[in-house]
C-alpha positions in Angstrom: -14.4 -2.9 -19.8 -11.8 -3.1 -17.1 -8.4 -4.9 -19.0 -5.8 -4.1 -16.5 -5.8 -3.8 -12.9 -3.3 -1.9 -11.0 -2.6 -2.7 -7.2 -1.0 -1.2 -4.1 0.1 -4.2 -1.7 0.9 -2.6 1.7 -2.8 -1.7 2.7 -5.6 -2.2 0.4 -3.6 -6.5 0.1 -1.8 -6.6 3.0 -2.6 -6.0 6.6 0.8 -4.1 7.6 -0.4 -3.2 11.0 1.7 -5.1 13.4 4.6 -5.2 10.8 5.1 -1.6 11.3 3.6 -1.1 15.1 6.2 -4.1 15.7 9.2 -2.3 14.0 8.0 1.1 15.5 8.5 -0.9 18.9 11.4 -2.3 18.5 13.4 0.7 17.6 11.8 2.9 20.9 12.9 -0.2 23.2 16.5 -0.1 21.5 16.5 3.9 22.9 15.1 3.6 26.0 11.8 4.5 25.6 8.3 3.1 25.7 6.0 2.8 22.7 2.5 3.6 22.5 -0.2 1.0 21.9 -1.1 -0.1 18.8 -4.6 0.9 18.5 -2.9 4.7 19.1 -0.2 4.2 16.7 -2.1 3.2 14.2 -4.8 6.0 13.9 -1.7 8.4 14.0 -0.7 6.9 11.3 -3.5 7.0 9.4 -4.2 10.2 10.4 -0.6 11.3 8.9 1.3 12.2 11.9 4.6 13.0 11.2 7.7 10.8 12.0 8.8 13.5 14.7 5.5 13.9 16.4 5.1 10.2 16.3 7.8 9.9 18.4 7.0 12.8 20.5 4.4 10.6 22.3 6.7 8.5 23.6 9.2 11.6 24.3 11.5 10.0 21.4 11.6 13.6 19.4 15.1 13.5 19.9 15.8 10.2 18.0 14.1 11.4 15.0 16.7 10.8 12.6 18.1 7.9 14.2 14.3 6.1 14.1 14.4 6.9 10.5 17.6 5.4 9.5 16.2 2.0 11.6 13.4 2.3 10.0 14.4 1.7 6.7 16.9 -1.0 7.9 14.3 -3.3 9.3 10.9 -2.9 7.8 11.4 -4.9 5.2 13.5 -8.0 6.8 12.4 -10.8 6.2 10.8 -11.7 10.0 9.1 -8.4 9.8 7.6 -9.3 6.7 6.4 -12.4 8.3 4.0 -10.4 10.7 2.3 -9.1 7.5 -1.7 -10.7 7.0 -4.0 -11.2 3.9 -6.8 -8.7 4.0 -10.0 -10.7 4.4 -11.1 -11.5 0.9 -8.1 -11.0 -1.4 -7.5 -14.3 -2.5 -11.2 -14.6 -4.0 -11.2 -11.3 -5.8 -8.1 -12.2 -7.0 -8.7 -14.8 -8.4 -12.1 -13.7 -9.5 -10.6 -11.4 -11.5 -8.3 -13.7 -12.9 -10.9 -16.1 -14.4 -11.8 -13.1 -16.0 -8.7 -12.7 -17.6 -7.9 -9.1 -16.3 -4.3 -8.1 -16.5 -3.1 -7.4 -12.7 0.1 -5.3 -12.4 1.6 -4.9 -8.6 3.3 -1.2 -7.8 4.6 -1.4 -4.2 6.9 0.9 -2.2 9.8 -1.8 -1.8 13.6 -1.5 -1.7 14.2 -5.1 -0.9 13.2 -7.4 -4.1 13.6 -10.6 -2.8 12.3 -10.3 0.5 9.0 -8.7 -1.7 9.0 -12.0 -4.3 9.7 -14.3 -1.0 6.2 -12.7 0.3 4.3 -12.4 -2.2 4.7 -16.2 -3.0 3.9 -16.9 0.6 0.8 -15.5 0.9 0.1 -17.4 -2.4 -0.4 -13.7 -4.8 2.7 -14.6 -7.1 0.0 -17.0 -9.4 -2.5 -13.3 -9.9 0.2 -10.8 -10.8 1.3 -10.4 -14.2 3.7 -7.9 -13.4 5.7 -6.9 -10.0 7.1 -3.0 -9.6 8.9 -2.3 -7.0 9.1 1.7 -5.8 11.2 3.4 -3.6 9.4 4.0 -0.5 8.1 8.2 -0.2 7.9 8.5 -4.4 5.5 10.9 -5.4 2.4 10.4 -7.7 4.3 11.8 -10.2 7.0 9.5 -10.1 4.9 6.7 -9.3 3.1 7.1 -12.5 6.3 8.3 -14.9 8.1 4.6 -13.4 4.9 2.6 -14.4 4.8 4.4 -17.6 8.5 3.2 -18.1 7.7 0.0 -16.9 4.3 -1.5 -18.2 3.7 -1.9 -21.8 0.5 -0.8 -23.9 -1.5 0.9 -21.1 -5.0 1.6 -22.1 -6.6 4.7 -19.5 -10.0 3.9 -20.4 -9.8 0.3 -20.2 -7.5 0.9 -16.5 -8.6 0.9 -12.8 -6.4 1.7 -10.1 -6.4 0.3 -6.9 -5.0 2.2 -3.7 -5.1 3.6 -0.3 -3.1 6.9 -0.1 -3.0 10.3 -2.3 0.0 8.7 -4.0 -1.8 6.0 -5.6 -4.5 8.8 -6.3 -2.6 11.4 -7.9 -0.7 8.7 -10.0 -3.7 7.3 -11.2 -4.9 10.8 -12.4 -1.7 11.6 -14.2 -2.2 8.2 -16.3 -5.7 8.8 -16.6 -7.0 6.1 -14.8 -10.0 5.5 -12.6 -9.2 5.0 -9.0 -10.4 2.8 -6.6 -9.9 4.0 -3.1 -10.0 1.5 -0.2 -10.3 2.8 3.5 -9.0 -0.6 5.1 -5.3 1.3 4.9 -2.9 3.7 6.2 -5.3 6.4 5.1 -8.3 7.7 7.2 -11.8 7.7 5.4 -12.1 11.4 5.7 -9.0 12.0 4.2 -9.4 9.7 1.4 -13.1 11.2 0.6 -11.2 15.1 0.5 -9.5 13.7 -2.4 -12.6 12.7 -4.2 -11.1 9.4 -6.2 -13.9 8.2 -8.4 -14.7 5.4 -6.2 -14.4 4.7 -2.1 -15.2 0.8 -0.6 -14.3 -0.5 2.9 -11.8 -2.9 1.1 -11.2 -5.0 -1.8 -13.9 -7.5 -1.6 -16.4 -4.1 -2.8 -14.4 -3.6 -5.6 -16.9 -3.8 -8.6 -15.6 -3.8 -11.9 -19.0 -3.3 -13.7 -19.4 -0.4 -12.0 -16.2 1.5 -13.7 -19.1 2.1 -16.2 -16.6 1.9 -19.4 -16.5 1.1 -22.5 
């Protein structure tokens, strides 16, 4: 049976949408130029367009490097963290899995720790979490994996489920030996997601089904 639970927040918790469209904005109105719409900028993003060609919808190539230093400056302030939304269902399967006494553990790409712990206890998640681990953001599945490894005590692979939306969380969960639970609801296209054949594949986390993990 399932003991441990680890989750990705930005996506498969966490609707980050107009937290990032908003940020993306901001920083092409501070240049001069005019962003896309959101519905655009999102499916880019999912599709993983790169930073550069992005921008080059806009015409904004040329502030590549600029976009990226703002990026990292603002994403994670505090009124852009205010934009972020609950994915529908969260709070029952979280605390579904709670009553069940399953131990959750949060990896998140964070720099900022206590804009993250200021978050997480307003959307009311701090009470399910066990365990906060904060990333920095564009680690590998390698390193994600070798940090929660340094960081969580007595993990158990066959008693593990991972729980994420992008080949990082998928590769990590592999190098632990986890099972992983894909969810399409984040910045990950299905299609994508199903070319890296994780063991399972739901809309969101409101499918997640631990009896079907099938283990011991």
């Amino acid at each position: 049976m399932i003991q441990m639970i680890i989750l990705d927040l930005d996506g498969p918790i966490i609707d980050c949408r107009l937290r990032h469209y908003t940020c993306y904005s901001q920083i092409l109105a501070e240049h001069g130029f005019t962003p896309i719409n959101l519905e655009d900028y999102w499916q880019m993003k999912r599709s993983r367009v790169g930073i550069k060609e992005l921008l080059s919808a806009s015409g904004a190539e040329s502030i590549t490097e600029a976009f990226k230093k703002s990026w990292l400056e603002l994403i994670e302030q505090p009124h852009m963290l205010e934009l972020d939304l609950l994915q529908p269902g969260t709070t029952a399967k979280l605390q579904s899995w709670r009553e069940k006494r399953v131990r959750m553990v949060l990896v998140t790409m964070r720099r900022l720790i206590e804009p993250l712990n200021h978050e997480l206890a307003r959307l009311g998640l701090d009470i399910f979490l066990d365990q906060v681990i904060a990333c920095p953001p564009a680690l590998t599945g390698q390193a994600k994996a070798e940090q929660l490894k340094n960081t969580v005590t007595e993990i158990s692979p066959e008693h593990c489920l991972w729980i994420g939306d992008t080949e990082v969380d998928i590769e990590a969960a592999r190098l632990l030996g986890c099972r992983v639970w894909a969810l399409t609801c984040g910045i990950r296209t299905e299609h994508y997601l199903v070319s890296l054949s994780p063991d399972f594949l739901s809309p969101d986390l409101t499918y997640v089904d631990l009896s079907a993990c099938n283990l011991p």
